[in-house]
N, C-alpha and C positions, 0 to 999 in steps of 0.2 A: 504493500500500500504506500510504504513511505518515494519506493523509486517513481510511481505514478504523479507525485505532488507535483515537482517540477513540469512534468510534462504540460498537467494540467494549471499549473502556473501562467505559462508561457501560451497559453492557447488562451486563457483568459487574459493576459498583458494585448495578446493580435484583436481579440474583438474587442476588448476596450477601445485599443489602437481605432480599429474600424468606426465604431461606433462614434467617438470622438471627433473624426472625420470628415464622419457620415452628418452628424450634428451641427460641425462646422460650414459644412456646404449648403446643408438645410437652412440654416442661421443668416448663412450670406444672401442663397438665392429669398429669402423671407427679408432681407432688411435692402436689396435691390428691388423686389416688388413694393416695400413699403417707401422706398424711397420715388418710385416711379409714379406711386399711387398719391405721393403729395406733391408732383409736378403737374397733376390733370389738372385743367383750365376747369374752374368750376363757374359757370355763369349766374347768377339770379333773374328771375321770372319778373316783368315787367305786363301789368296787366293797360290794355289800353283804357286812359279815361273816358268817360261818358259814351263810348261804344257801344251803350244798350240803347240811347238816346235816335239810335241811325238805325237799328234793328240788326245791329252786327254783333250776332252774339253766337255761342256754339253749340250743339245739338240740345244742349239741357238747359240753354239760356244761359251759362253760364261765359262771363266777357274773353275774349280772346287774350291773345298775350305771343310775347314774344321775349328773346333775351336776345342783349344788345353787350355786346364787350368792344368798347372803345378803340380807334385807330390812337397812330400816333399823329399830332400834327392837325392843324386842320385842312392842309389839301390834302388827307387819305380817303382813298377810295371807301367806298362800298360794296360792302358781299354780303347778298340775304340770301339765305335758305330756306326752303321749304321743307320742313316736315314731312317727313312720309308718312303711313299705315293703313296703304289699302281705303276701301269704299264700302258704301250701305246701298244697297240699291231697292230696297223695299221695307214698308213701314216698319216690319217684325225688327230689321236688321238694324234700323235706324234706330228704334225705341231703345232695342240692345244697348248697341253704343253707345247711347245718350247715358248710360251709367257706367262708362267704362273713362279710362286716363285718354281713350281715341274722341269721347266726345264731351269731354267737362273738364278745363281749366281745373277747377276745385279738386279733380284727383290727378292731376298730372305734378310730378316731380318739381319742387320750384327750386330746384338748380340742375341746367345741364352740363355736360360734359363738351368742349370745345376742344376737336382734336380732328385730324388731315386739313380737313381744305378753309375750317373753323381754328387752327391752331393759332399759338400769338409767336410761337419760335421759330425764328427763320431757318433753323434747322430740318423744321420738319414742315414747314408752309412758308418755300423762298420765296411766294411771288405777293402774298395775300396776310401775311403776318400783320401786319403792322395796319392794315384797312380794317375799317367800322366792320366789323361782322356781327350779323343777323342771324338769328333762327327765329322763322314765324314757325309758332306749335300751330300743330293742325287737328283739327277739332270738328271739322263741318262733316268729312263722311264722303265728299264729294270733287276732291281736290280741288279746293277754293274757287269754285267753279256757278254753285248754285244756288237759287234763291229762290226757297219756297219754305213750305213749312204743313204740318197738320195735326191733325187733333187726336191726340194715344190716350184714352180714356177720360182722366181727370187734368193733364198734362198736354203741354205742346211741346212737340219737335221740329226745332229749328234747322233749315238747312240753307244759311246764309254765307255759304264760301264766299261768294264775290263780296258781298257788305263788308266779310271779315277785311277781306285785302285790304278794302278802301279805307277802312278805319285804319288798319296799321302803317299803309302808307303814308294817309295823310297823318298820323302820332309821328311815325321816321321824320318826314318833310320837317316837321317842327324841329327838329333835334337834328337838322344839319345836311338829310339828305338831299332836301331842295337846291343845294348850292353843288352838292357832288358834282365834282369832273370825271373820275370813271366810277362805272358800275357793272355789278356781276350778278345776276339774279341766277341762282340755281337750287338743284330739290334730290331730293333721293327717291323712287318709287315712287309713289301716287304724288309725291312734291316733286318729283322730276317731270311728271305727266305737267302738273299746275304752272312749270314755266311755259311751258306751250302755249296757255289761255292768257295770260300775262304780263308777255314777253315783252309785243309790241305797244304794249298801253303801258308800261314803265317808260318805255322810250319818249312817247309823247306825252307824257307828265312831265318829263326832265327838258325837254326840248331837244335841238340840234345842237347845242353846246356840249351835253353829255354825252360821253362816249359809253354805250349801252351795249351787255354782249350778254347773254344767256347761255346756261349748260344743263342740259337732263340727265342725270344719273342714274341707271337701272330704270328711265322712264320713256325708254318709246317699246311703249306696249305696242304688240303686231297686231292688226286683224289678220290671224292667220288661223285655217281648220286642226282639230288635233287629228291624230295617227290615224282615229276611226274615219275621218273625213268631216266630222261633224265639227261646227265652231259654236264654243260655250261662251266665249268673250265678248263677241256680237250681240248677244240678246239679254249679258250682262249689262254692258255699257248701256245700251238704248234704255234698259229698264232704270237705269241712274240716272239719265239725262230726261226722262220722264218726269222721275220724282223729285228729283231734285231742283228741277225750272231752270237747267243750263243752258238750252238752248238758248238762249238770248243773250246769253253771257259767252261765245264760242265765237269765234274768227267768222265775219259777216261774210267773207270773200269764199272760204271757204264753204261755207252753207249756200251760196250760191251757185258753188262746182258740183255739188254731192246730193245725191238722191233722198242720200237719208241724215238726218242731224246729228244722230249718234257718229256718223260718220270721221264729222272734225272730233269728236275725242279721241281717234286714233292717232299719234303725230304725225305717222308715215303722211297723212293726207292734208294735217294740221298745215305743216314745216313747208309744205310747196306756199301758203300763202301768208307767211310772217318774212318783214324783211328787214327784221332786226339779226344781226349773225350771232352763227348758235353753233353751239359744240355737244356734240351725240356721245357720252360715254353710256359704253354700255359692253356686256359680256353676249357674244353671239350663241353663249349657251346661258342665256340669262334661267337661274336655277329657277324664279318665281315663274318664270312664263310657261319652264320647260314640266315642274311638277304640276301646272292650273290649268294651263291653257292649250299644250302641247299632248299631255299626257296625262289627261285631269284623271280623277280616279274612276272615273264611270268608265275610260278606258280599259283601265287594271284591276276589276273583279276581281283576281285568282294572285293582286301582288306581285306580278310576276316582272313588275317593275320596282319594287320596293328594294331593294340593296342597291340598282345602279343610282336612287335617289339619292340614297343615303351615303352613297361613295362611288363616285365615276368610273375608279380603277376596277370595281364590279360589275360593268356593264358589258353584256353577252360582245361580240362582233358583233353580229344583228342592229343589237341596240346604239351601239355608235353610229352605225350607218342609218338608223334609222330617225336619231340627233338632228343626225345632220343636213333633214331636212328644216329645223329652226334654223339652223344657221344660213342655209340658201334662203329662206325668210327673209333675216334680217338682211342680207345685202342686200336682196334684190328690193326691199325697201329703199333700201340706203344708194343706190344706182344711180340715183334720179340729182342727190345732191354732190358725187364725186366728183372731184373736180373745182368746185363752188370754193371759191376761197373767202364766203364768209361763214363758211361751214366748216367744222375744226369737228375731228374724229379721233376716237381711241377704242375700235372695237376689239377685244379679245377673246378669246378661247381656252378662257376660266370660266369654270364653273363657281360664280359669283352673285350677288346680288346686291347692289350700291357697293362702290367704289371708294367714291371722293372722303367720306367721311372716319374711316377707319384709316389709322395713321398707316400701319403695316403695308397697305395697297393702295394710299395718294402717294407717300414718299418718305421712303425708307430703308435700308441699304441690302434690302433682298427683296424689294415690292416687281410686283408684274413692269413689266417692261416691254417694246415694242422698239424695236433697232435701235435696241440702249437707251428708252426715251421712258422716264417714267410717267405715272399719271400728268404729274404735277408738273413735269417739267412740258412735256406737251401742249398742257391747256396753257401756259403762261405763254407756251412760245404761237398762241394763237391768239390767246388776247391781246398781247403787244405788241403782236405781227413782227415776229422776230423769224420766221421760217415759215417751211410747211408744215401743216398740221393736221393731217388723215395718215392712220397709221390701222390696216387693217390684218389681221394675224393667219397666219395659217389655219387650217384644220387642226381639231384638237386630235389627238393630243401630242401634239408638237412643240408646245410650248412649257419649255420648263423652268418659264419666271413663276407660272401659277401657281395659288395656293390652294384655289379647288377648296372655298371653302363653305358648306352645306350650311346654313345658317339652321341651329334647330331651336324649337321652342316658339315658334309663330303664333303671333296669336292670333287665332282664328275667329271671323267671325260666321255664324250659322245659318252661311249661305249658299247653299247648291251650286258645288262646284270652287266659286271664284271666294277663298277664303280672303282674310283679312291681311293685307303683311306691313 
């Protein structure tokens, strides 16, 4: 027993050793996350005043709002964002909402997070640091888009997207943006869609003095059929542009080209008649289009697509090639504006959804890339017209900037088919 001590000594001295280590590495990577975690821009919730006064308010009545983190200087720019999270396209879906953080001010987060294209560090947002940045929260249900309302039992449901804008516009104007020399209006998902309806009425608030340029993020939703042949997106949209009274708030030139009014909510048909210049990012395997609209579940009864959602690197051959009709989609959308040099592009062949707002993939030192070009450096070099700026990626999966990353935990709203994101 006594020869065994040492042994057993010395084997306890190594996993000490280890363990110690092991402690220490845990200790560091825990005091670099906390050290990361107290550099996050944290913004405060600015609610607009007397915005109920105009009938701009959010699905529960509750006032709109927006956070505002100051440029340096007073010639800096302006960058608003638009809020994403999907749409309601029927009373049920609306009423929902109206008690969720998507349609009530009163339960939404009063401090955001400012980070990619929202950052204040010229390290990680060289072009947009230092400008007035904006986030308008979004709350209507209807990408800032519509204006109507109805009556859910003892309750009214508001759906005044357009009022909202104009309230928060005209609250910016007072606070400095009326004077702006450049501006950047952009959105992520259904905020990426809202610079579309927007774009050009920002421009002509500001006049021709302002230099005015838009970007959609994850937002040029396709009118496109899924795999069955059938399209669930179409009679989505139309039934939102119903209830919601957008029609009359949608590109007049547009409604004029197009048979049906739901029509201008797609951008592909939107963007031929805005002529304000606009930058399209977006992923040609856009994950939200490809799991709702491409291959919504009424396609996959039997799951039989459920792993390649959940991870690309599991998708049959079959299933790639069968991808990769979204992606001939989105070009052959995109066709019409190649070429356009007030049209600035970053399509890739990541499986992504919004871009600009996650630091990792605007600009980062392993972020998605395009002939060496990252997000950020891209969109800057088309805002300031320092180069070209249409950069469209091969077939996936070719590209190995991507990070292919499935966004999970969506909150869904309980709508057949076209959930909430």
């Amino acid at each position: 027993m006594a020869r065994r001590r040492p042994r057993w000594t010395w084997a306890a001295v190594f996993i000490a050793g280890v363990l110690v280590v092991s402690a220490s590495v845990s200790t560091a990577a825990a005091a670099a996350a906390a050290e990361e975690e107290e550099k996050k821009l944290l913004v405060d919730m600015t609610l607009v005043p007397d915005a109920a006064s105009a009938g701009a308010v959010c699905l529960d009545g509750s006032p709109p709002a927006y956070h505002l983190d100051r440029g340096a200087g007073s010639g800096a720019g302006w960058l608003l964002q638009f809020e994403g999270g999907g749409w309601c396209n029927d009373a049920r879906s609306c009423a929902e909402r109206a008690g969720t953080r998507r349609g009530s001010t009163r339960l939404m987060n009063k401090l955001e997070v400012f980070s990619g294209v929202l950052s204040d560090d010229p390290a990680k947002n060289p072009d947009f640091y230092n400008w007035n940045r904006v986030k308008l929260r979004y709350c209507d249900g209807g990408s800032f888009a519509g204006d109507s309302e109805f009556i859910n039992g003892t309750s009214i449901i508001y759906m005044r997207g357009q009022r909202i804008w104009d309230a928060i516009i005209t609250d910016l104007f007072r606070k400095g943006l009326a004077t702006a020399q450049q501006v950047l209006l952009s959105g992520c998902s259904a905020g990426g869609l809202a610079t579309f309806f927007h774009c050009d009425d920002l421009q002509e608030r500001l006049g021709g003095a302002t230099t005015v340029k838009c970007m959609s993020d994850a937002g040029f939703f396709l009118d496109v059929d899924d795999i069955s042949g059938d399209n669930t997106i179409r009679p989505f949209f139309s039934s939102l542009v119903d209830l919601q009274g957008a029609q009359k708030n949608l590109n007049k030139e547009c409604l004029n080209s197009m048979l049906y009014p739901y029509q201008c909510f797609f951008p592909q048909y939107a963007l031929q008649n805005i002529r304000t210049p606009y930058f399209i990012l977006n992923s040609a395997y856009d994950v939200y289009q490809f799991h709702h609209t491409f291959v919504p579940p009424s396609c996959d009864p039997r799951g039989q697509w459920s792993r390649c959602k959940s991870d690309p690197a599991a998708c049959s051959t079959s299933q790639i090639a069968t991808l990769q009709g979204l992606r001939n989609a989105m070009l052959t959308a995109l066709n019409l504006f190649e070429g356009d040099s007030k049209v600035g592009m970053f399509i890739n062949s990541c499986f992504a959804h919004c871009q600009s707002e996650l630091q990792d993939t605007w600009f980062a030192p392993n972020s998605p890339s395009l002939h060496n070009k990252t997000i950020a450096e891209l969109v800057g070099d088309w805002y300031f017209e320092r180069g070209a700026a249409q950069e469209i990626d091969c077939a996936y999966p070719c590209d190995l900037t991507c990070h292919n990353i499935i966004p999970t935990g969506y909150p869904f709203d309980r709508v057949k088919e076209i959930p909430e994101f």
